[in-house]
C-alpha positions in Angstrom: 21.2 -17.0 7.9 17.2 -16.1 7.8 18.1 -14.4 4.6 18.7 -17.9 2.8 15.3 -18.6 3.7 13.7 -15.2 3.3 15.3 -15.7 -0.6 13.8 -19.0 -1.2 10.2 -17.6 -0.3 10.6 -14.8 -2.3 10.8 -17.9 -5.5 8.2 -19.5 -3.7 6.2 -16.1 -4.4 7.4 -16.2 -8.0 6.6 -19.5 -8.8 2.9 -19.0 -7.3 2.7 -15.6 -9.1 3.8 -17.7 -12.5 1.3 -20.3 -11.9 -1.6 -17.5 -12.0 -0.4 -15.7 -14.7 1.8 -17.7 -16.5 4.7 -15.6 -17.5 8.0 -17.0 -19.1 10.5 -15.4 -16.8 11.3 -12.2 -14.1 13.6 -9.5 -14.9 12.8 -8.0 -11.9 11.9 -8.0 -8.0 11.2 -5.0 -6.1 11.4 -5.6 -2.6 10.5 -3.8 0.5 12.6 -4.4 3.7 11.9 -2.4 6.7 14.9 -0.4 8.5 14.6 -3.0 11.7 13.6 -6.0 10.1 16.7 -7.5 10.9 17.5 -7.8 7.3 21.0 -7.7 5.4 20.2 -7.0 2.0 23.6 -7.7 0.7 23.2 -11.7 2.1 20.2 -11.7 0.2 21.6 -10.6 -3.0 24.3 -13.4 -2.6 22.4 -15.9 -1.8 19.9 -15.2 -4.8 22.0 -15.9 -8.0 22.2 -19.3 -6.5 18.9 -20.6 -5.3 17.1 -19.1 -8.3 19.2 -21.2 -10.7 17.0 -23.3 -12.9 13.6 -20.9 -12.3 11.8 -18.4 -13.7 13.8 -15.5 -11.6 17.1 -16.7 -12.7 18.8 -13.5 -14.0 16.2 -11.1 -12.6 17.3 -8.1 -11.3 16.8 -7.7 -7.3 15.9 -4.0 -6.4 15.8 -3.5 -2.6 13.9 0.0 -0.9 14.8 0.4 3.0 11.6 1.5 4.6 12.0 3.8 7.5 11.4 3.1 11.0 8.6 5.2 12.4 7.1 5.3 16.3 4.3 6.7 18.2 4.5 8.3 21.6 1.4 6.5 23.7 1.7 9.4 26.6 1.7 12.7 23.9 0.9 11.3 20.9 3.6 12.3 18.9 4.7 10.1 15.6 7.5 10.1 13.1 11.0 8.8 13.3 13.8 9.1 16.2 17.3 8.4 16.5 18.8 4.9 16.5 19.5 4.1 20.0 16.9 6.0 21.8 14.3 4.8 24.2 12.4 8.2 24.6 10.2 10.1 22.9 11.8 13.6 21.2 8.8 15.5 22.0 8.2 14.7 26.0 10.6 12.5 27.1 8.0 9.2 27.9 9.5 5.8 27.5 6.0 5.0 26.4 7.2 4.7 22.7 5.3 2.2 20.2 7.0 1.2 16.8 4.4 1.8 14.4 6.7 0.6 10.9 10.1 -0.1 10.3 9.8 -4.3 10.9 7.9 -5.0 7.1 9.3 -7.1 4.1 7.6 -7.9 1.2 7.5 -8.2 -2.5 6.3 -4.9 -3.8 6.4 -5.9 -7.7 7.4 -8.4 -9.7 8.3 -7.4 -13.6 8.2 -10.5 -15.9 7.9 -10.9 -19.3 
């Protein structure tokens, strides 16, 4: 249910954004969500047609990129991605593991008109 609110800052972004620079209307969003952001794009896209009735971003087109998950081993120093489920880094085997992205959302671009 986070994404309902999640959506309705992304129009508070819009409506900001349009206050600045005083465009007529979006056609689109580009959004970032991180792979473990705990996210479900597809709630998002439902819940948008409806709370941006009546603004500038009604109609715009949402355009969602996944961002991968990445870690850092703390004991070896190893980076990069490992498999969902694991607690243990590929390279040494330390539980000493860090998430270093994977947790982000934001608005990447707006396209307005």
């Amino acid at each position: 249910m986070h994404e309902l609110s999640l959506t309705e800052g992304i129009l508070r972004i819009v409506a900001s954004e349009q206050k600045k620079s005083g465009f007529s209307r979006v056609l689109e969003i580009d959004l970032k969500i991180g792979e473990y952001s705990g996210i479900v794009p597809g709630c998002m896209e439902e819940y948008f047609p409806l709370v941006s009735k009546g603004t500038a971003a009604e109609g715009a087109k949402l355009r969602m990129e996944m961002l991968p998950a990445a870690f850092t081993c703390t004991d070896c120093g190893w980076s990069g991605p490992i498999r969902k489920h694991t607690d243990r880094c590929p390279h040494c085997e330390s539980t000493a593991i860090r998430m270093t992205a994977g947790r982000e959302f934001f608005v990447e671009n707006l396209i307005v008109e």
